[in-house]
N, C-alpha and C positions, 0 to 999 in steps of 0.2 A: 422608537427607542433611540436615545441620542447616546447611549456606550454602554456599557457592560463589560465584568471581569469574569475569567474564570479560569478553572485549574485544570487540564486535564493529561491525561496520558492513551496515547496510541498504540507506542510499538515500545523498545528495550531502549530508546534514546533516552528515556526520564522522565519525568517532571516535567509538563509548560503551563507556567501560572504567567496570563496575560491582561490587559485592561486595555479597551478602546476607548477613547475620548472623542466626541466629536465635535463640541461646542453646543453652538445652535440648531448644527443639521441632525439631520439623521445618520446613523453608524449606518456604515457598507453595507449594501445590500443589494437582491437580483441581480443584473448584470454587472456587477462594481468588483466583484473577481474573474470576471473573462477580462474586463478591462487590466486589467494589474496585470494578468497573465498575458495579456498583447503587448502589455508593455515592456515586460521585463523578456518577452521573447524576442521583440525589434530591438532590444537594447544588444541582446545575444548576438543577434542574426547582423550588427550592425557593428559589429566588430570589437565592443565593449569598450566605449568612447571613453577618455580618461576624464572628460567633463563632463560624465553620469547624463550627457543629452541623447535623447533619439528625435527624429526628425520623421514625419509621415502622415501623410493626411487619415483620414479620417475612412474612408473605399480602405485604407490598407490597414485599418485599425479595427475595422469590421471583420478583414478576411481573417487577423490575427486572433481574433476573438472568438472565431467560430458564428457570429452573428451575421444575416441576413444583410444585405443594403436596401436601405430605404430610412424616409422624412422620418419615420418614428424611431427608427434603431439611433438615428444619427443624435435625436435629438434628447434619448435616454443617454448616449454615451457623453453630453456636454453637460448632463446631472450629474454622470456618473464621477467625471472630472473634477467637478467641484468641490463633491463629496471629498474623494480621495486626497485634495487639495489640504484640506482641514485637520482632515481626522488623524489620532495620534495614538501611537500604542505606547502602551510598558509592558517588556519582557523582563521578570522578576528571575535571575540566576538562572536565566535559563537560554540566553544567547551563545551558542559557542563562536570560536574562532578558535584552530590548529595554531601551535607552536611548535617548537622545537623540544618542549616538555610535554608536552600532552595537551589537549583541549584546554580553554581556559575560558569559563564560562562567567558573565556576567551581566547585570542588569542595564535595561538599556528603554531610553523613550526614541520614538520612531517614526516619524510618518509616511509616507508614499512619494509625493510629488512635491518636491520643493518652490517650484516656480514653471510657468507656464505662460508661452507666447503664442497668438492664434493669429493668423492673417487667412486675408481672402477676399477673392474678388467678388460681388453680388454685383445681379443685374437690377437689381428694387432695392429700394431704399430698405421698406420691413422688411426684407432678410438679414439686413448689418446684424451682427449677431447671434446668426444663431447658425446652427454649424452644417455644413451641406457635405455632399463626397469628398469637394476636394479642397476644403478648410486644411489648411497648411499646420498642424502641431509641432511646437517644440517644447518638450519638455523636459527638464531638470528631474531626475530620480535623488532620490533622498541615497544619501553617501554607504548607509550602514548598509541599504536594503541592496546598493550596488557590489557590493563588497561579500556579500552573501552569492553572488552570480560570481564574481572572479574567484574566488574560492570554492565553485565549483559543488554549491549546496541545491543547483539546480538540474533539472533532467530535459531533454528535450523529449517530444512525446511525437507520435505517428501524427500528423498534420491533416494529411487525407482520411484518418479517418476519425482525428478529432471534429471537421468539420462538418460530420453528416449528425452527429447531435444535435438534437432541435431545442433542447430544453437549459436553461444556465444550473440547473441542479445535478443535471447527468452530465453535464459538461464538467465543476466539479469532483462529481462523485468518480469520474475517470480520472482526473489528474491527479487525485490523493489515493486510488487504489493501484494506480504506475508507480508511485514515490513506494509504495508501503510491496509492492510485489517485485521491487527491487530491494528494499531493506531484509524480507524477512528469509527466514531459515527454510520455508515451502512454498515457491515460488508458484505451484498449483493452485496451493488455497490460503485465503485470511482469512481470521476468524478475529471478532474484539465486540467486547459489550457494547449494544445496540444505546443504551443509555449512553456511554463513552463519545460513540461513533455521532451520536446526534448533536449531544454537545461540541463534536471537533464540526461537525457541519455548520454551527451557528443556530439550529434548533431551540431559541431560550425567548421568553417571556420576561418581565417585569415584572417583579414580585414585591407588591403591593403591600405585605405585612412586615417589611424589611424598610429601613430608612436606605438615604442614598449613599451607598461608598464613599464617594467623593461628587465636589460641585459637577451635575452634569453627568452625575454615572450611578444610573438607579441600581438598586440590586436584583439579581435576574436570578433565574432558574433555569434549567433542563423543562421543556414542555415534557409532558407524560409519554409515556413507552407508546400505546396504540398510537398517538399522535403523532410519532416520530417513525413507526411501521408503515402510516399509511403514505404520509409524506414521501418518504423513500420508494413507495411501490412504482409509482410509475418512470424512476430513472432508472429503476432494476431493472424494469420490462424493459427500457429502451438498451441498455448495456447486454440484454440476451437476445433481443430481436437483430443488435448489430452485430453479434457473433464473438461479443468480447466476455461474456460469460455465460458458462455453461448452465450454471442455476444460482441460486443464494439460499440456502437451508438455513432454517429456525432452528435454535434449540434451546430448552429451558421456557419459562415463562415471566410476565411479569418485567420485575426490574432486573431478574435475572438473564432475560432472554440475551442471546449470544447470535450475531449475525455470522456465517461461514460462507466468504465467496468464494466458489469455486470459478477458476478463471476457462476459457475455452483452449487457449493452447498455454501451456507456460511457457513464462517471461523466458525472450531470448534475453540474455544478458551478456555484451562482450567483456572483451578481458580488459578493456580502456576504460568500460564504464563504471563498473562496478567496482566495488572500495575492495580495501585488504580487510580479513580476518583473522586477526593476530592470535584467536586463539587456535583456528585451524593451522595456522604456518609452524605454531610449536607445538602442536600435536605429531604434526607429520615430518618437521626437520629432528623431532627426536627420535623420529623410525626413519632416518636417513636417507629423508627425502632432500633433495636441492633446494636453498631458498627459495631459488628463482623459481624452479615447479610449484613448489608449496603454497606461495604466494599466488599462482594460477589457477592451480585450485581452490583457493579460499576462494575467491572473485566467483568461482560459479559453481561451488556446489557446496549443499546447505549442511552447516556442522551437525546435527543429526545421520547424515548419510556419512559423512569421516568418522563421525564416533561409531557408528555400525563397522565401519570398514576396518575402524583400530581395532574391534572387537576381533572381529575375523583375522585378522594381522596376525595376534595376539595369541589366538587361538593354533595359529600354523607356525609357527619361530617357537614357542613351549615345546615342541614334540618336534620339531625336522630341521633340520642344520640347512638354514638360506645363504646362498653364500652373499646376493643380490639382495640385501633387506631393504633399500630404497626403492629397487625395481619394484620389490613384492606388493609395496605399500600402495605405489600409484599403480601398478597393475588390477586390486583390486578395484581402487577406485575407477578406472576406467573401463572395468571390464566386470558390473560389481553381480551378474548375474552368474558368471562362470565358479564364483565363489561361494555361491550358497549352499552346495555341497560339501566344502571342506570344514566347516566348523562340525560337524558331525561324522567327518571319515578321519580325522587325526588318528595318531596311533594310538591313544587314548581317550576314545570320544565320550567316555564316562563323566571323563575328570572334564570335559570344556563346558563352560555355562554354554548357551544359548544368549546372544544378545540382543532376543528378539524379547520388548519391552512385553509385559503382560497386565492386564490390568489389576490395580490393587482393590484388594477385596471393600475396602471403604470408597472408592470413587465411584463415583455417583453418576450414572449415564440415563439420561432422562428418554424414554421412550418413546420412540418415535409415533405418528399419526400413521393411519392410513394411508392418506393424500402424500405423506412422505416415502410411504414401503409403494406406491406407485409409481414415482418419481424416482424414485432410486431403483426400481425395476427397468425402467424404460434407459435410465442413463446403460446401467452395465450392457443390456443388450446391444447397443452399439459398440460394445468391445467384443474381443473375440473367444470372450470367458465361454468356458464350457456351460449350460444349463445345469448340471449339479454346481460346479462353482459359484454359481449366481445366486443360485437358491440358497446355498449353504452359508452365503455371504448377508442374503437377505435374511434370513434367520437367524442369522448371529444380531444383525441389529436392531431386527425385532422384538427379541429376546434381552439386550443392552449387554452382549457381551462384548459387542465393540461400538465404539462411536456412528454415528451415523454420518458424521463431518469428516472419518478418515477414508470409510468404503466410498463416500459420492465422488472423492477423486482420484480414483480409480479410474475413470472417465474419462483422464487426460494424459492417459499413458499411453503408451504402444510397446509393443514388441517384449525385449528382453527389460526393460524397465516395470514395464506392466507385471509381469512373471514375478520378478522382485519382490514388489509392493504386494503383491496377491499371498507370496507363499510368507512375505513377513507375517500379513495380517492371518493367515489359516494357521501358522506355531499360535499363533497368542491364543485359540481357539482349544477345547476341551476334544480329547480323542473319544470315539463312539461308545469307548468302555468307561471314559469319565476320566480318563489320566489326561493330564498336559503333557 
């Protein structure tokens, strides 16, 4: 396949409609994104040259990549240079860069490596050529893609134990499930269409009944849903055998199927790292919390758990004179188990909603298998849920009165957080007599 276009969507950032061009090679492929990803990490680690150059041989381009050393690795990654040498993207309105007004997105052609100097000593003649450990690279990054690194749209990832991945697909599948478990609202788990998900992996075919886009860019497809299940299965296994996920649950079928990774510990996320949520800062600087707090908590805790906590807020300032309503506000939030008592002991606990979500009678919760009510038996027992809790819990999603993607992470909590999530999820549940 020499390029391919397509549209797709991830997470809440938008829209990304893209197109690769590669001329006469072949578009990026197999190891041709650990390469990019070594590169734009020595670019990092290298102080962010104002001349878009890094400098390293090829032993340090290996370790950067997660790749093995040896004749065969060295000698896919001087394919793999070539490749990236050539090939060209369009990003259709969907490039951002921060201003002073807000984001300001626009279209943009791109390629990887603008130019590239190779030296090296050989003891043989046929070796001139071709690239050994300590094959000398310098190479020129393409301005826009370096400008995406100084603006800080990149993450660094655990190194040690990026490196113990054997495969370039679970190598991927790790680095865009760190971007996506730092963006989203439940750092425990992601969930997104399995079709979606295959298409952002590069999962597409050539489609033969379609004329060509443009010179040199056939029209391609989504390979089919099993196709892209099975593909997937062995980076999964490799992502849970290395401790970095606790399982990946099915749900739905078809084109409908919905992937849910449940991660093994959720994402630490410091307060340097992670972005501002300007909707959390005005939820909570208008319950008189401090910018500067408010802006602390956006960074690490997910606007579902503030809008539960405004609820609770909400529910105690109606009925009891705070003198402290900024205290009260992050108090909850920091201490959000000691709270679940009080939306129902106010002096009028009639009149307080419950802001425990419930489900609505049209949503549709596809029933779990078997092999599922196993797997989700085996996870909870590693918590310290009581045996009626566990059951009652399995029964609910056996049943489809709750998700089966919200009770499996459940598995990644401890203590008074666990407690939290357990008695949110058993209000949404029907009382013995059939009342909620």
């Amino acid at each position: 396949m020499t390029g391919w276009q397509k549209t797709i969507q991830v997470d809440d950032q938008g829209v990304i409609e893209l197109t690769c061009e590669a001329g006469k090679r072949l578009a990026p492929h197999g190891i041709d994104a650990d390469v990019v990803f070594a590169l734009t990490t020595a670019y990092y680690l290298q102080g962010r040259p104002d001349d878009y150059t890094v400098t390293l041989n090829v032993s340090q381009l290996c370790d950067l990549a997660g790749l093995t050393r040896g004749k065969d690795k060295y000698a896919r990654i001087q394919e793999s240079i070539q490749r990236l040498k050539v090939v060209q993207f369009t990003s259709r309105n969907s490039w951002g860069r921060p201003s002073k007004r807000g984001w300001q997105w626009a279209s943009l052609s791109f390629g990887v490596i603008d130019s590239i100097r190779e030296a090296d000593e050989v003891d043989e003649l046929e070796q001139a050529g071709r690239y050994t450990a300590k094959t000398t690279l310098r190479i020129r990054l393409n301005e826009d893609l370096v400008n995406s690194i100084r603006d800080d749209h990149t993450r660094l990832i655990d190194m040690t134990f990026y490196v113990k991945l054997k495969q370039p697909l679970t190598r991927l599948l790790y680095r865009l499930l760190e971007e996506q478990r730092h963006l989203s609202s439940q750092p425990a788990c992601y969930q997104i269409s399995l079709i979606a998900w295959g298409d952002h992996l590069g999962f597409r075919e050539v489609d033969t009944s379609k004329s060509e886009i443009a010179p040199g860019v056939p029209a391609t497809r989504v390979i089919r849903s099993d196709r892209i299940q099975r593909a997937l299965e062995p980076a999964h296994q490799e992502l849970i055998d290395q401790n970095y996920l606790n399982a990946v649950v099915k749900t739905h079928r078809g084109k409908n199927q919905t992937l849910h990774y449940i991660f093994k510990h959720p994402a630490q996320i410091t307060e340097s790292e992670a972005p501002i949520n300007q909707e959390i800062v005005d939820l909570l600087t208008a319950r008189y919390v401090t910018p500067g707090r408010a802006e602390n908590f956006s960074r690490v805790t997910a606007l579902g758990d503030v809008q539960r906590a405004v609820e609770i807020y909400e529910g105690i300032v109606k009925y009891k004179t705070v003198k402290n309503k900024g205290g009260l506000m992050a108090d909850i939030l920091t201490h959000p188990a000691k709270y679940e008592s009080k939306i129902v002991t106010a002096t009028e606990p009639s009149a307080v909603q419950s802001p425990t979500p419930v489900l609505e009678e049209t949503e549709v919760v596809s029933k779990p298998t078997e092999e599922q009510r196993g797997m989700l038996s085996r996870m909870l027992k590693k918590t310290v849920l009581p045996e009626a809790t566990i059951a009652r819990l399995i029964d609910a999603v056996m049943t489809s009165q709750l998700p089966l993607s919200e009770v499996v992470t459940l598995s990644v909590y401890k203590d008074t957080a666990l407690a939290a999530h357990v008695a949110a999820l058993l209000a949404r549940l029907p009382t013995p007599d059939g009342d909620h």
